[in-house]
C-alpha positions as CSV (number, residue, x, y, z in Angstrom):
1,X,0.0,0.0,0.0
2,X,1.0,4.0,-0.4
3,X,1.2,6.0,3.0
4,X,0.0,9.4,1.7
5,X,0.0,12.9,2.7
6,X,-2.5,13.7,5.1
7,X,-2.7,10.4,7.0
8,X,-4.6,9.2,3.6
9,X,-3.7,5.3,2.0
10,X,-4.1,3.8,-0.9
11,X,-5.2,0.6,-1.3
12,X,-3.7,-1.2,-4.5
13,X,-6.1,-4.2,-3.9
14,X,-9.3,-2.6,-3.8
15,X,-8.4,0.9,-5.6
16,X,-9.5,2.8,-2.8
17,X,-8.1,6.1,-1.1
18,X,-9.0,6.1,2.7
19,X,-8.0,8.5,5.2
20,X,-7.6,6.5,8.5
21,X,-6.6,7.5,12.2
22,X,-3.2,8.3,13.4
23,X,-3.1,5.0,15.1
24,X,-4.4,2.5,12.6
25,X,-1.6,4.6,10.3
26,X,1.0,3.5,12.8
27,X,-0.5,-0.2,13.2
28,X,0.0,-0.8,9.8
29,X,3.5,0.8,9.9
30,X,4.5,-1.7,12.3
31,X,2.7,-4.2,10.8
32,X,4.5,-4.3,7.8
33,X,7.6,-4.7,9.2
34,X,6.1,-7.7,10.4
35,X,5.4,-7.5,13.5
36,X,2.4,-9.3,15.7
37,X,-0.4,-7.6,17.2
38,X,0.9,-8.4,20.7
39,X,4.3,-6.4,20.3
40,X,2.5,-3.5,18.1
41,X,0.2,-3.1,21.2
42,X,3.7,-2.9,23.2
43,X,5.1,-0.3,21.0
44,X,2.6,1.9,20.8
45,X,1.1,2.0,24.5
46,X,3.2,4.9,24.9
47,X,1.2,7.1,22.1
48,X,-2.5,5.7,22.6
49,X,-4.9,3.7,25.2
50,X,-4.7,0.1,24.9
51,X,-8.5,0.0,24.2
52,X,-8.7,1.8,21.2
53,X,-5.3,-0.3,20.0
54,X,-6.8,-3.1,20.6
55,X,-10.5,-1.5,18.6
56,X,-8.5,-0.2,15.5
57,X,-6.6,-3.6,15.5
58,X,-10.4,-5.1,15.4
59,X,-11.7,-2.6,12.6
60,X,-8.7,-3.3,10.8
61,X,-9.1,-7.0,10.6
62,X,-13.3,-6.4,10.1
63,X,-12.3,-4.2,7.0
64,X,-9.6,-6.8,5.3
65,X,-12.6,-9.8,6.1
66,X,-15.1,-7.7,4.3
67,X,-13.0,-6.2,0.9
68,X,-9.4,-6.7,1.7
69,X,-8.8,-3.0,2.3
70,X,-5.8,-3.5,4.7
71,X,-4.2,-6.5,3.1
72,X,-0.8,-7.0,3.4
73,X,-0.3,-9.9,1.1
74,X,2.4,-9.6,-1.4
75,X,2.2,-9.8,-4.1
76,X,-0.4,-7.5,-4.8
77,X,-1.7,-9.1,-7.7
78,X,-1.6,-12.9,-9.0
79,X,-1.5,-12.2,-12.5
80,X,-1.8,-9.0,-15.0
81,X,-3.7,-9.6,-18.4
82,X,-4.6,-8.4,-21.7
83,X,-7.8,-7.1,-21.9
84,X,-8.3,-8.4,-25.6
85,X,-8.1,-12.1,-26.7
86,X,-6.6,-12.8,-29.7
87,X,-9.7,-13.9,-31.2
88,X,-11.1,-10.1,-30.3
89,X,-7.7,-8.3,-32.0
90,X,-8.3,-10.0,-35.1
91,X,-12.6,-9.1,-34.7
92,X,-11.7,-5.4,-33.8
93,X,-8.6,-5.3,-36.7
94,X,-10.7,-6.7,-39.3
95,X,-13.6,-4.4,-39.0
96,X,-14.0,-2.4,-36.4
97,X,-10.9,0.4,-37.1
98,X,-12.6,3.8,-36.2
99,X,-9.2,6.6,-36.6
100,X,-6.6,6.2,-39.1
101,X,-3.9,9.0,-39.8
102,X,-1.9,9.2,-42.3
103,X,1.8,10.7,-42.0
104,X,1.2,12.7,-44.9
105,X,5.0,14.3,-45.5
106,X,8.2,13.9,-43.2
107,X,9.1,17.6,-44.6
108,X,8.7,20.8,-41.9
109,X,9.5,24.7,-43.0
110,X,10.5,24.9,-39.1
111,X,13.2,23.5,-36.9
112,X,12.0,23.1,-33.3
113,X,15.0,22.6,-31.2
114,X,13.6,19.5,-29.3
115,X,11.9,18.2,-32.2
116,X,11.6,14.0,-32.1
117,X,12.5,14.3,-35.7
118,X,15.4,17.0,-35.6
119,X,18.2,14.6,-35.1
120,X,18.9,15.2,-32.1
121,X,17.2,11.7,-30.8
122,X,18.9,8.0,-31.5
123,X,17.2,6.2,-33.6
124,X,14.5,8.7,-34.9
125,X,13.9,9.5,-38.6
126,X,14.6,13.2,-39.6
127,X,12.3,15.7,-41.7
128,X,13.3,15.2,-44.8
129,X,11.2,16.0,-47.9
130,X,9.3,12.3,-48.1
131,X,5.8,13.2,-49.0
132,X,2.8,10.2,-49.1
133,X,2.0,9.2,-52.7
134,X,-1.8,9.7,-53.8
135,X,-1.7,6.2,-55.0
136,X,-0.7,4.9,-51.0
137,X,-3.2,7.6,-50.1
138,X,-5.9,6.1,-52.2
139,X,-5.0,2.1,-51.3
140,X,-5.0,3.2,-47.6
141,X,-8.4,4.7,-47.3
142,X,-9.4,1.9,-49.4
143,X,-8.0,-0.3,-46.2
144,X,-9.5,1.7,-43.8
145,X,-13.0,1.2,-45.4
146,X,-12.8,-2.5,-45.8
147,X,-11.7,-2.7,-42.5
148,X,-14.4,-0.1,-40.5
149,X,-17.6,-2.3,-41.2
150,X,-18.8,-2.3,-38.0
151,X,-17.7,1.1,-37.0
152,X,-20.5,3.6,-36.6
153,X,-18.3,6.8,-37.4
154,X,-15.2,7.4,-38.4
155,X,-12.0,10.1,-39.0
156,X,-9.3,10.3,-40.6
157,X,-6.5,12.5,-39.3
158,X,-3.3,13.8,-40.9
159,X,0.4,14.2,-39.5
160,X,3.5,15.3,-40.6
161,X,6.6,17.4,-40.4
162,X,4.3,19.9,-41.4
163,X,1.3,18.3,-42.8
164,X,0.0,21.0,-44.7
165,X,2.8,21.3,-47.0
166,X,1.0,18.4,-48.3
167,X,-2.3,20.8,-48.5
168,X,-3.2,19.3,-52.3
169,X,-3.0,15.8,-51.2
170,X,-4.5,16.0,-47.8
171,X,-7.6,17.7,-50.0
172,X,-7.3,14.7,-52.1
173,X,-7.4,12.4,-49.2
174,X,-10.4,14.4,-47.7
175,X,-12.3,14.3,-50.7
176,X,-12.0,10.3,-51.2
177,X,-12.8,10.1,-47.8
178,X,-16.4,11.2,-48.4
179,X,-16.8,9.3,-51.0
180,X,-16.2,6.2,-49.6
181,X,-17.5,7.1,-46.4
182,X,-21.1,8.3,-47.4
183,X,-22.8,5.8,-45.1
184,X,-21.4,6.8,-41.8
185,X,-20.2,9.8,-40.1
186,X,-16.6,10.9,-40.8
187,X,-14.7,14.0,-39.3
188,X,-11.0,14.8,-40.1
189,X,-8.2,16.1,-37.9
190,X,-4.7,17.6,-38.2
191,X,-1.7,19.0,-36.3
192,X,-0.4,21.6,-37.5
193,X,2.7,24.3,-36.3
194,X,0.4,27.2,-37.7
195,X,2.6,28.6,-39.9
196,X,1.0,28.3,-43.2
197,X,-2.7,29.3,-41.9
198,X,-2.0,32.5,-43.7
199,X,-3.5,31.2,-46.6
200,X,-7.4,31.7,-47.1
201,X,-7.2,28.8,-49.4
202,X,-6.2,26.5,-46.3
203,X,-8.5,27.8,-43.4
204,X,-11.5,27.9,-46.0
205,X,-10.8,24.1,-46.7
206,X,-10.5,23.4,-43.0
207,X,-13.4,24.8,-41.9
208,X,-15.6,24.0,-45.0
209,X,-14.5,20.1,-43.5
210,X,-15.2,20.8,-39.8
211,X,-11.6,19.8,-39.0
212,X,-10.4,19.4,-35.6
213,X,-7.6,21.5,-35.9
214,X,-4.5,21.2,-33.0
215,X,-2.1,24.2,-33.2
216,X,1.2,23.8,-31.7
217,X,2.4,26.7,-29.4
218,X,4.8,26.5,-26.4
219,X,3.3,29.9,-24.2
220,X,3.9,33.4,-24.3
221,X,6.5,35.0,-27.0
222,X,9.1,34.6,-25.1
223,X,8.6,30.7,-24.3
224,X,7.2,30.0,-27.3
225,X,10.2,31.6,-29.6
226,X,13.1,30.1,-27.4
227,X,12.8,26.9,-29.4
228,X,10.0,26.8,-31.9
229,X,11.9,29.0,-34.3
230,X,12.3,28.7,-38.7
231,X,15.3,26.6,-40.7
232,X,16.8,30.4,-40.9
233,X,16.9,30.4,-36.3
234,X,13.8,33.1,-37.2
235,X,10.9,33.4,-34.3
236,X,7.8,32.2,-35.2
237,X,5.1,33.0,-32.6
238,X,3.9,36.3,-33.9
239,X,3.4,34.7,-37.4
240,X,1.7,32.2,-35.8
241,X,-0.7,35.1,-33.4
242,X,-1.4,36.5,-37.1
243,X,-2.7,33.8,-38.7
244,X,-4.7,32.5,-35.8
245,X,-5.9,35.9,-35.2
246,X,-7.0,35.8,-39.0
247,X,-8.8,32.6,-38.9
248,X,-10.7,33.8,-35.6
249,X,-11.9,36.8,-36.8
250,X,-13.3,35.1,-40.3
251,X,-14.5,32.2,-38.7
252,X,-15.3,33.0,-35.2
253,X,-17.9,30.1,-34.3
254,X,-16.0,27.3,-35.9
255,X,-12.5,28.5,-34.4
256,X,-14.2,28.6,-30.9
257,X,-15.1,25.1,-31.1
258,X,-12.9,23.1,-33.3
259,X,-9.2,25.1,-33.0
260,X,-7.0,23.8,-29.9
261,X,-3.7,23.8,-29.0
262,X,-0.8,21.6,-28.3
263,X,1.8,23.1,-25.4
264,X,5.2,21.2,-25.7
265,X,6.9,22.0,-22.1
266,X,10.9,22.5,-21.5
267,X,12.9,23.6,-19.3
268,X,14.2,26.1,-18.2
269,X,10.8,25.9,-17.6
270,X,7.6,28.5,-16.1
271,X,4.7,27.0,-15.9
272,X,3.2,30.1,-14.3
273,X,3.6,31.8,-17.3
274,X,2.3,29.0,-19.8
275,X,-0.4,28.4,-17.4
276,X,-1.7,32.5,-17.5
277,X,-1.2,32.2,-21.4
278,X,-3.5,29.2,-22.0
279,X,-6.1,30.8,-19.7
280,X,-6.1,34.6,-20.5
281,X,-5.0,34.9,-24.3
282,X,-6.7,35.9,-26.9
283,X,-7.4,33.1,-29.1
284,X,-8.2,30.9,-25.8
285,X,-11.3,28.9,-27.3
286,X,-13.5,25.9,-26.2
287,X,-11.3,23.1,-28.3
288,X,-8.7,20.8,-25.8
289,X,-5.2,22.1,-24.9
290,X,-2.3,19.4,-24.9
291,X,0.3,19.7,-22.9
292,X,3.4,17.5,-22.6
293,X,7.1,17.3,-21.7
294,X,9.7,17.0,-24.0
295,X,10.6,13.1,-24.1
296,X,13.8,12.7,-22.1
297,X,15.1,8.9,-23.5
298,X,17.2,8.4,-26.0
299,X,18.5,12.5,-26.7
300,X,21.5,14.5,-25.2
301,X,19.2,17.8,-24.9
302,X,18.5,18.0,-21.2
303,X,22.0,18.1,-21.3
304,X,22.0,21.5,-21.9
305,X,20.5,22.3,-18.5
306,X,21.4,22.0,-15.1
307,X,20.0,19.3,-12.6
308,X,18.2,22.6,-10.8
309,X,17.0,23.7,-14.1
310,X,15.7,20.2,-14.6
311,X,14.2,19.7,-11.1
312,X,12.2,23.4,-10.9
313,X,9.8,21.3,-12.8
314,X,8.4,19.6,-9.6
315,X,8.6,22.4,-7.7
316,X,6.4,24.9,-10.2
317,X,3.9,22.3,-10.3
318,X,3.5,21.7,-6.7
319,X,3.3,25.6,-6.7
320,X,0.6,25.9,-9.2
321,X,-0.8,22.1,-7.3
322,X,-1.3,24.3,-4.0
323,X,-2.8,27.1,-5.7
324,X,-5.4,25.3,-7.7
325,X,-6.2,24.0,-4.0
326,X,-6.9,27.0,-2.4
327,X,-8.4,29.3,-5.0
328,X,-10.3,27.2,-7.4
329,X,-11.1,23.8,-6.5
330,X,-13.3,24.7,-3.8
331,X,-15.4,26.8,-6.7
332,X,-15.2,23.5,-8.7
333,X,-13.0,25.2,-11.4
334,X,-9.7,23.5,-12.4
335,X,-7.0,25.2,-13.9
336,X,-6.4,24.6,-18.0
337,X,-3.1,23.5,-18.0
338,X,-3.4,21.8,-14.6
339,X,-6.2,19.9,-16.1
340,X,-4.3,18.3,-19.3
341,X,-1.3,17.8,-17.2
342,X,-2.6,16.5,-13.9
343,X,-5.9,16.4,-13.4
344,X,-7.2,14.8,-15.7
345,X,-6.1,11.2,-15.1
346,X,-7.4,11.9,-10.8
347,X,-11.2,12.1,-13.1
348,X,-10.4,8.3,-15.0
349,X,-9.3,6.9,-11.4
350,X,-12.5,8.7,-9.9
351,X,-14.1,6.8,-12.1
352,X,-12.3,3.3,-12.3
353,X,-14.0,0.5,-10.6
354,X,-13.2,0.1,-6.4
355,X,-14.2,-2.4,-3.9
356,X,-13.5,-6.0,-3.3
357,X,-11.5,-6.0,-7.0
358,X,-9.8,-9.1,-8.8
359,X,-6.9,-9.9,-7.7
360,X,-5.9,-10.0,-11.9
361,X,-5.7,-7.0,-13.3
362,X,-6.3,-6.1,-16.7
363,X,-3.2,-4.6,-18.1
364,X,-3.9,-0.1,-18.6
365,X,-2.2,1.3,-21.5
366,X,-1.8,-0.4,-24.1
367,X,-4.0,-0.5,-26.6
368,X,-4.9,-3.4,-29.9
369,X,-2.2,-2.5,-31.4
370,X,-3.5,-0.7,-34.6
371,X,-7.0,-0.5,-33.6
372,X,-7.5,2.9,-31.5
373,X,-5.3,5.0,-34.2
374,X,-3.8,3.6,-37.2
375,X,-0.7,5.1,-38.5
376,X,0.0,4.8,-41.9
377,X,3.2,5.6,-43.0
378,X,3.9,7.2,-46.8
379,X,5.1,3.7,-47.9
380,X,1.9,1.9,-46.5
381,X,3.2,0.5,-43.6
382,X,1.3,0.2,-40.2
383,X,2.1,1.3,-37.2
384,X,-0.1,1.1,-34.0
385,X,-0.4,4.9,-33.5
386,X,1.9,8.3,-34.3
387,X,3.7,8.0,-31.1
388,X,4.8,4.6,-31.6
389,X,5.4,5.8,-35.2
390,X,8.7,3.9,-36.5
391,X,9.3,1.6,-34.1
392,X,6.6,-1.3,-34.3
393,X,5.4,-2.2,-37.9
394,X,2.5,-4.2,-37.6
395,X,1.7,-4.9,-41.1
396,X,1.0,-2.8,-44.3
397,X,-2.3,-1.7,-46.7
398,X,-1.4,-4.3,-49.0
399,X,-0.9,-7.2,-47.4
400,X,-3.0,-6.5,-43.9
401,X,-2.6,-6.6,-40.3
402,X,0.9,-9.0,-39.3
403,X,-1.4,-11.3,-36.6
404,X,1.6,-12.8,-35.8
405,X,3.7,-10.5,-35.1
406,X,0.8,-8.4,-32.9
407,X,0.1,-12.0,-30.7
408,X,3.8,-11.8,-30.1
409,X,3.9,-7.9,-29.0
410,X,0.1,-8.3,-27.1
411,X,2.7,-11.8,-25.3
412,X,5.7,-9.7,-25.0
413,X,4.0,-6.9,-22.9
414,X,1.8,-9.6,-20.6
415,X,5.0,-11.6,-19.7
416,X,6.7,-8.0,-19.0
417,X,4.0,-6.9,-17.0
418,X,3.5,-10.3,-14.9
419,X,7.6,-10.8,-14.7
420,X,7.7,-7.0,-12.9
421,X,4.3,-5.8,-11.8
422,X,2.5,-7.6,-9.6
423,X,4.0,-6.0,-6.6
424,X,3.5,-2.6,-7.4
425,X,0.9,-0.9,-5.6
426,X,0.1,1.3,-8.7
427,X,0.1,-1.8,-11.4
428,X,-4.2,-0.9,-11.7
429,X,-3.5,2.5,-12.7
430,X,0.0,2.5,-14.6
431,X,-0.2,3.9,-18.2
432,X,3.0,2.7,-19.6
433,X,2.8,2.0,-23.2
434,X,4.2,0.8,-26.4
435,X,5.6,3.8,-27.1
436,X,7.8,4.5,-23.8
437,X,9.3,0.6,-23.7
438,X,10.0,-0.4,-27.8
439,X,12.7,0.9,-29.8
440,X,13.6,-0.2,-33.6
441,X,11.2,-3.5,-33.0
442,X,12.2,-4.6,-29.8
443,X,11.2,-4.2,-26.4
444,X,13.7,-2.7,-24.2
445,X,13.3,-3.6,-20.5
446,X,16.2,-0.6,-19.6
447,X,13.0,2.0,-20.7
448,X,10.8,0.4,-19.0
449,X,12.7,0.7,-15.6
450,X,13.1,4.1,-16.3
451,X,9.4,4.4,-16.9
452,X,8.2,2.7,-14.2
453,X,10.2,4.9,-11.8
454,X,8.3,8.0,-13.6
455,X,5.3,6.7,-13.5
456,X,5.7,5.8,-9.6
457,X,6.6,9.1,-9.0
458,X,3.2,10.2,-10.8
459,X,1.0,8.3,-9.2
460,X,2.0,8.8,-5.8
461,X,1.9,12.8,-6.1
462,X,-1.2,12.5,-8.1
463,X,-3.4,10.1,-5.2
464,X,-1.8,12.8,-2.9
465,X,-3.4,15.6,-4.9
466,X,-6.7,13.6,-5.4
467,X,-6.8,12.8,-1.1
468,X,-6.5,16.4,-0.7
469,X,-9.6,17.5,-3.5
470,X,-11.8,15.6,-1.7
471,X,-11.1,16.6,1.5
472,X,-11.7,20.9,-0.2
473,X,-14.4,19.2,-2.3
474,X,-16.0,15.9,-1.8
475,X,-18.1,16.5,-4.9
476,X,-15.1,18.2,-7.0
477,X,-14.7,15.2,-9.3
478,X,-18.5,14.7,-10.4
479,X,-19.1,18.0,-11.2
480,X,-16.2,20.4,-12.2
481,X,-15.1,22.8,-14.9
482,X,-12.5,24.0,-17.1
483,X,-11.3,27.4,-16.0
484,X,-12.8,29.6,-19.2
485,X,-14.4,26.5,-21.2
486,X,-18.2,26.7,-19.0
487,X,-18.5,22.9,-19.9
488,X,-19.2,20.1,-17.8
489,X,-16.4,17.7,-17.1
490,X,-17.4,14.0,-16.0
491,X,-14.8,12.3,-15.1
């Protein structure tokens, strides 16, 4: 179990956050170091009457009869599963694929000093000028309808480099699309660094579509331009305010719903700053924000900062943490950025199952690979989404899905997750996935160390945060909103 803050536990067993007494804290202390009831009733006679020992030693027992809360068995968990059969991969890879994107062009007019693609990470491809044939376009949206029968809706997004330097084929691809898709719902989505919305042509296209458009931008001017600069080292923020600005003021009602950003996050970093931008600025709409950290494996550019510069992180968010505590979450408003970032996975736990639970647990975070978002890259091979992108082929559009080769990943990650897991008190709600343990095809158990550290460290600061929202707000988590977005969030 985690001792939190607060004199709250969690209970990996039954998924439950309790806040207990001082002295059933201490019992269990003592009684994970093994000892018996007689010699904890010894120890702590100093600190508390032997009668209400002896009662919390009694509830404790009554509560582990009735749901296990208390347990102390190790390990945790007997056994961590898949949550698909192979039998459903192949049912949901044959005809239930819902999102596909396609990574229209490797080619970018930018040159984002953390870019995954810049070179400056082992192992990555670089943006180069590769642009997706229509002929692969054409034979993949071909794949993607004979393989979304039983899908009730579906869309198609597009992802680059820059995808729309590829604007002529990503109309192509939208216009097939609607073709082939007349009996079912499809909408479209790309990301996009928001440089080349200064053409009418483009924004009249997207919005004539309905596009879910995701604008990359890093903060204020002066966060933003430290790394998201042009090939020639030239800002680009206020190009970007321009164009945005432009495309508000033409299309007002479909910008405020559809146009949201993505917030890439690196040090030296302040999060006060990027936090006031996404919530005050002027082309703030009602669309998500993403917000991220620049991926630290396998690149030498945290190098560049010192291990202070590098550890202000946790203390900014603890600082903005504490904040959100006292000024908004006992209004029910949570902050923008704190919501991408942090709050948002304390709603999915709210709402995860709790109680006298299986002792299996169905492994969280990975996905069918394929299934949720399939990434098709310009030479027609599959990948299970654009994170993952180059590292796990699982097939291509003219020969189909590689079942063999996904049964071995789906076996791979169970016997990973059953050789390491089942002892850690956070193995219900870990996230890891494909993309933080597999490199050039193979798993590597090194990342997944490294990972599993992170994620510990997340957890355990994030049930802290949750204890302490529901001690400001017990209601908080079933009815909140978004600072500025006036919508409901359930869970």
């Amino acid at each position: 179990m985690l001792f939190l803050e607060g004199d709250y536990i969690y209970s990996p067993l039954t998924n439950m956050i309790v806040k207990v007494p001082e002295v059933v804290r201490d019992i269990l202390h003592y009684r994970i170091q093994g000892k018996s009831d007689d010699d904890i009733i010894k120890e702590l006679t100093s600190s508390y009457p032997v009668e209400k020992i002896k009662l919390a030693l009694k509830e404790i027992d009554e509560y582990n009869r009735k749901i296990g809360l208390f347990s102390l068995k190790r390990p945790y968990f007997k056994r961590a599963a898949f949550p698909h059969s192979p039998t459903e991969i192949r049912e949901h890879l044959e005809n239930k694929l819902s999102h596909m994107i396609l990574d229209i062009t490797w080619d970018c007019n930018l040159a984002c000093k953390y870019c995954k693609f810049s070179g400056i990470y082992e192992g990555e491809r670089v943006n180069t000028g590769v642009y997706m044939d229509k002929k692969i376009i054409e034979k993949a949206l071909l794949f993607f309808k004979s393989h979304s029968g039983l899908s009730e809706r579906v869309s198609l997004g597009f992802y680059g480099g820059e995808p729309l330097l590829a604007f002529d084929n990503i109309r192509y691809a939208v216009n097939l699309a609607e073709n082939l898709f007349r009996d079912k719902p499809i909408r479209f989505s790309l990301t996009t660094n928001g440089t080349l919305l200064a053409n009418g042509k483009i924004r009249r296209f997207l919005k004539e579509h309905n596009f879910s458009l995701n604008v990359s931008i890093d903060g204020p001017q002066s966060i933003h331009d430290r790394y998201r600069v042009t090939r020639a080292q030239k800002p680009t923020f206020q190009l970007i305010k321009r164009n945005l600005c432009k495309f508000k003021e033409e299309f007002p009602d479909y910008f405020e719903r559809k146009v949201g950003y993505i917030i890439t996050l690196a040090p030296p970093f302040d999060l006060k700053s990027i936090s006031r931008f996404i919530n005050l600025w002027e082309c703030k709409t009602h669309a998500p924000v993403f917000v991220s950290l620049v991926d630290p494996y396998d690149t030498d550019f945290y190098k560049n900062f010192t291990k202070e510069e590098i550890e202000e992180f946790d203390r900014q968010i603890e600082e903005l943490v504490n904040k959100t505590l006292k000024e908004d979450i006992p209004d029910g408003i949570v902050d923008d950025f704190l919501y991408q970032f942090l709050y948002k996975d304390l709603f999915i736990y709210h709402n995860s199952p709790k109680g006298r639970l299986s002792e299996e647990f169905l492994i969280g975070g990975f996905c069918i690979p394929g299934h949720d978002r399939t990434f098709i890259a310009p030479d027609g091979s599959i990948y299970p989404c654009e994170k993952v992108h180059y590292h796990l082929k699982i097939g291509d559009i003219f020969n189909g899905f590689n079942f063999d080769r996904i049964n071995e990943i789906v076996q791979e990650v169970e016997s990973l997750r059953n050789k390491n897991c089942l002892d850690c008190p956070i193995a219900r709600l870990c996230n890891i996935c494909y993309a933080h343990i597999y490199r050039n095809e193979k798993l590597r158990e090194d990342l997944f160390r490294r990972t599993c550290k992170s994620k510990m460290k997340y957890w355990e600061k994030l049930l802290g945060v949750y204890a302490k929202v529901k001690e400001i707000n017990p209601g908080f988590f079933d009815l909140s909103y978004i600072a500025g977005k006036g919508g409901r969030q359930d869970g």
